[in-house]
N, C-alpha and C positions, 0 to 999 in steps of 0.2 A: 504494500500500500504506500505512496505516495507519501511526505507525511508535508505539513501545512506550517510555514512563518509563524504565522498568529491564528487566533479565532480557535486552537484546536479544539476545544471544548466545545463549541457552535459545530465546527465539521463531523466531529465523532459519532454529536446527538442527531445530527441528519443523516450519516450514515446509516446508526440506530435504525430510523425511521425510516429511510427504503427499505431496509434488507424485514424489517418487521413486514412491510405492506406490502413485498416478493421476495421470500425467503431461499429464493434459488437466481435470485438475477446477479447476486455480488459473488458466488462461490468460484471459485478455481472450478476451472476445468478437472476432472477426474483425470487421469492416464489410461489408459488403453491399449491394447495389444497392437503391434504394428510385425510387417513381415520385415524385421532386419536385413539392408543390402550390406551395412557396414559395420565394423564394430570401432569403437575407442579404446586404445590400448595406451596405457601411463606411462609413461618413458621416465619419470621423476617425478617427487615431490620434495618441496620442503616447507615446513610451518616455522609462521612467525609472529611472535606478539601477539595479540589482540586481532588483529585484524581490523575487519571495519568497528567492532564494537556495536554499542546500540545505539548508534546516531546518526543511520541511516548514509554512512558516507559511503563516497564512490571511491576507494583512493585503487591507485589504478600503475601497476607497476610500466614500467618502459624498458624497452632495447633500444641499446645503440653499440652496433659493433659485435664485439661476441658475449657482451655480458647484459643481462638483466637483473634489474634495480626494481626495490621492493620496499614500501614501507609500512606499518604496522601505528593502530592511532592512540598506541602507549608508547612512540618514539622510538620506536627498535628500525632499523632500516636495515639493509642487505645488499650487498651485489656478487652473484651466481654468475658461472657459465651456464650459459643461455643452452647450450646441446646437452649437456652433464648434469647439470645443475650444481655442481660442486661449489660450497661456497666460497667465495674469497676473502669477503671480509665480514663483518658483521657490525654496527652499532647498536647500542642503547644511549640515549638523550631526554632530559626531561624537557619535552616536549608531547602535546596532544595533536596529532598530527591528523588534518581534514581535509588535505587537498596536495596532490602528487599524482608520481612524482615527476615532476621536468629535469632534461637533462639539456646543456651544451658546454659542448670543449669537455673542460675539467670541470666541471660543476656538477652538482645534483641542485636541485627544487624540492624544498616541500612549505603549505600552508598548514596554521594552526590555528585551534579553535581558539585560542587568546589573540586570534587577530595580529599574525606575526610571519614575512615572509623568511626564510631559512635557508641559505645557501649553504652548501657542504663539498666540500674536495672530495671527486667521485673513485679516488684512487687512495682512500682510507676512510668516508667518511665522517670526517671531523668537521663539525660547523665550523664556515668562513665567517661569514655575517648574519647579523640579523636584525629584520627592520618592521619596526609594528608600522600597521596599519590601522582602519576605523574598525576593523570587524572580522571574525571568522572569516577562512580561505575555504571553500568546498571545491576547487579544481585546482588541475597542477597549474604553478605559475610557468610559462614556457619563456624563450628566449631566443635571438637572434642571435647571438655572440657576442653583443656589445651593451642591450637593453634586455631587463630583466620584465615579464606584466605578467601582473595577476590583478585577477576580480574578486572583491567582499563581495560577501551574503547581503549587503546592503547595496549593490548595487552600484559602488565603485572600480572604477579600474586605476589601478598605479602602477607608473613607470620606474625602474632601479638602474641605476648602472650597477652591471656586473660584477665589476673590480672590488666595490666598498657597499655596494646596497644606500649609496644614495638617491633620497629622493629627485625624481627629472620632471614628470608629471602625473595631473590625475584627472579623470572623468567621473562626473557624478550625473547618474542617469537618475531618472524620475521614478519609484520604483511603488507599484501598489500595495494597499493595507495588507492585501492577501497574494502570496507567491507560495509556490512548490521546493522543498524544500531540498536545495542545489543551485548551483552556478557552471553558464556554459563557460569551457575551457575556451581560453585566446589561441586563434588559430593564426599564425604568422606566415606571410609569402610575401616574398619581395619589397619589403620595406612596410608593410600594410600591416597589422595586427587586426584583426576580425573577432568582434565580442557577441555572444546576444545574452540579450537581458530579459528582467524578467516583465517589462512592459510590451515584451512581443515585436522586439525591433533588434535588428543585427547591426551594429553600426563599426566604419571601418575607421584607425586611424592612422596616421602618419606616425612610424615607430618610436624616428627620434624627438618629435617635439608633440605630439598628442592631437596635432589638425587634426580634426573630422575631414575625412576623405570623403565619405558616402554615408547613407545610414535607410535601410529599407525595413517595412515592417512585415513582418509575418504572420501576425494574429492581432487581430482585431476584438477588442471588449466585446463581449454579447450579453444580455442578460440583463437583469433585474438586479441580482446577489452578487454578492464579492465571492463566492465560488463559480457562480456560473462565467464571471467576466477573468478570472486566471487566463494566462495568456504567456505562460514564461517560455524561454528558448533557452531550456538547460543542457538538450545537447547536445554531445561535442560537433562542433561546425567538422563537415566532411568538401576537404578540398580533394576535384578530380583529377586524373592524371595530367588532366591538359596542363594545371595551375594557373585553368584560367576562371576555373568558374567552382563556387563553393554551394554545397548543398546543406539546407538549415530547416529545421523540426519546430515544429510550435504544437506546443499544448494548446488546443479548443482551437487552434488556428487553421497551417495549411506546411505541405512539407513545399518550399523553392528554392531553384536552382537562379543562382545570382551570379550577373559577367564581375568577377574580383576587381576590373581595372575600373568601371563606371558606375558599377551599382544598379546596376538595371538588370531587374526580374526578366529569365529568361522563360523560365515556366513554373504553375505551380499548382499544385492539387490540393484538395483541403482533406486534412486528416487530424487526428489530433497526439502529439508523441511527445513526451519527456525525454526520452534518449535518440543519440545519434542515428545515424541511417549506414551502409555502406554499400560498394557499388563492385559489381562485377557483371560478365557476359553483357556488356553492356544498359544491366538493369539497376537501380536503383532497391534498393531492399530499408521497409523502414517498419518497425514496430509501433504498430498503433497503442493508446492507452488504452485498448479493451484488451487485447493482448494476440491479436490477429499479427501473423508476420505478411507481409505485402511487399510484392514485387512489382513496380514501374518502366514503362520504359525511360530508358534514360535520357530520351529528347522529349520526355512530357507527353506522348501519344498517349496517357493512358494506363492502364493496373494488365499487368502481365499474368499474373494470380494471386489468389489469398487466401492463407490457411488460417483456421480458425481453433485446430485442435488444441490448441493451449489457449485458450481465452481466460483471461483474467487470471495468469500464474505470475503479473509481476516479471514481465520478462526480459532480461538486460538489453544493451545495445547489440543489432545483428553483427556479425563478423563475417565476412568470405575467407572458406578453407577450402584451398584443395577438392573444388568443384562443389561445397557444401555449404550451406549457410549456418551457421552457428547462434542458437540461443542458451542462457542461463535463466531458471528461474529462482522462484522463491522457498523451494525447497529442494535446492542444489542442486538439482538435475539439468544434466545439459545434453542438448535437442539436436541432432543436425537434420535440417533439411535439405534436399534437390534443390540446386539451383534452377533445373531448369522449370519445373513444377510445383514444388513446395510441400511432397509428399516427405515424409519421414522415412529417414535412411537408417537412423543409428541413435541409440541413447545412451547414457551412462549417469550416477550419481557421482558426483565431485566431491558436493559439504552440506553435509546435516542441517547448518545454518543459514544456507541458503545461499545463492551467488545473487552480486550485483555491480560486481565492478567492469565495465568496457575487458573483452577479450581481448591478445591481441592473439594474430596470426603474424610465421616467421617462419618463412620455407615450408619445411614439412613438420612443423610442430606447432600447438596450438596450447597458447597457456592462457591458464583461468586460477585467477584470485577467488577463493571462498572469504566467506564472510568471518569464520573463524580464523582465517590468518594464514590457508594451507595454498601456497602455490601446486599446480599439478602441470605439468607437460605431456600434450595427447597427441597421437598418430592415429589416424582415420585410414584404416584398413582391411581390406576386401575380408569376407568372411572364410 
């Protein structure tokens, strides 16, 4: 379940109050028998810390090179070979760590729920600097090599140089009484940093000095109530291969594909999504909030297909593996689907506690963050 800024006490008692007056319209889908084409087999694991904890965070390990970086939201971080999983190093930091991890050069990223950005030497671990902010970090801060940008929970963006974590600049967006409870990651191309907020607007800016470059909206207020008018764009912007054109999510909005150089909507279809999208065989794959996975063409023509057998399991950001699509849900289970159809190929259980942090995929491996802290590395193979 999504969880709420403010008002939770108001959203709980109207959830109450549907699931009371249709007692089968909120439930998860059941699981169900499928004729297996492929199975997942674990190549590693390794556990760490806490994990995401109970505060509904996405914290979301990264590769760069042969190693993946991993952090844990009692401050324990990691960096593994990525093929082995062997560790290399390991920290503990007192830190509450809610948003990671970003990586460039020799650096790691991570934000904290005390409202603190955190640079680290990614060849030991040890904090370099570190620079409060107005508020909780819920995604990784990323970087160019020279500017450091992360976005608050309240709907700022600040600029750092690298070197020292001093302050360069900051955006303060407008941000409503009621939002879903995350922030989309800054997606950086070519001098441009790309944010969306949770007023339902992507807006782009000039890295080194903060211009507003562009700024398009993706979701549109509807409604009566401050739940019905939610409108956030939590997640992660997916730029295409071209780097020329970025794909963005809106809760109760519409998913579009936006030219990065002008800001001009190329296409867009209305759907409504918390998490990222991702794009292979030239389609567009993007998880709705009822829990339907949807495949698009990727010039806008239209829904290629749509499966529905996981409705309402809470299910992560898709991933493209190795001709599969990959989902996580809220009781750890991870899904792959046919790309070309959307049928069920393969299943496996990850974490007890449930998975929700973005996948990534890397060659022929596929790792998934559980929510209790357990990294796992998975091979998708013929039966």
């Amino acid at each position: 379940m999504v969880f709420i800024r403010k008002l939770s006490l108001v959203l709980a008692t109207l959830m109450v109050v549907a699931c009371a007056s249709d007692p089968t319209s909120r439930e998860p889908a059941r699981l169900t028998d499928f004729q297996a084409e492929k199975k997942l087999k674990e190549a590693w694991s390794y556990s760490l810390g806490d994990g995401q904890a109970e505060a509904y965070h996405r914290i979301t390990p990264v590769i760069d090179g042969e190693e993946i970086f991993i952090a844990s939201s009692n401050g324990k971080i990691a960096a593994l070979n990525k093929v082995t999983g062997k560790k290399i190093w390991k920290k503990s930091h007192d830190l509450r760590i809610s948003g990671g991890i970003g990586v460039s050069g020799t650096m790691l990223f991570v934000g904290t729920s005390d409202g603190e950005v955190v640079a680290l030497d990614r060849l030991t671990g040890q904090i370099i600097w570190t620079t409060p902010v107005n508020s909780e970090v819920l995604s990784a801060p990323q970087s160019d090599g020279d500017v450091v940008v992360a976005q608050t929970y309240s709907g700022e963006v600040h600029a750092f140089s690298i070197s020292d974590g001093k302050p360069l600049w900051n955006y303060i967006s407008q941000v409503p009484r009621l939002t879903l409870r995350g922030t989309s990651t800054p997606k950086i191309v070519r001098g441009v940093v790309m944010v969306g907020f949770a007023n339902g607007r992507v807006v782009a800016f000039d890295i080194e000095n903060g211009a507003v470059r562009w700024e398009q909206r993706i979701s549109v207020p509807q409604g009566s109530t401050e739940i019905e008018r939610l409108v956030d764009v939590d997640g992660r912007l997916l730029v295409l291969e071209d780097d020329q054109t970025v794909i963005a999510t809106g809760y109760q909005g519409q998913i579009m594909a936006i030219d990065i150089g002008s800001g001009r909507p190329l296409w867009g279809k209305e759907t409504s999504s918390y998490v990222g999208a991702a794009s292979a065989l030239g389609n567009i794959y993007v998880v709705a909030a009822d829990g339907s996975v949807n495949a698009l063409d990727g010039n806008g023509q239209g829904a290629r297909w749509t499966q529905t057998v996981l409705a309402r399991r809470e299910l992560t950001e898709p991933v493209a593996f190795d001709g599969a699509i990959g989902v996580g849900d809220f009781e750890g289970y991870l899904h792959m689907l046919a790309q070309v159809d959307g049928h069920l190929i393969a299943r496996t259980r990850v974490d007890s506690d449930g998975l929700r942090a973005p996948m990534i995929a890397d060659g022929k491996l596929l790792y998934v963050y559980g929510n209790s802290g357990e990294l796992a590395a998975y091979k998708l193979q013929d039966l």
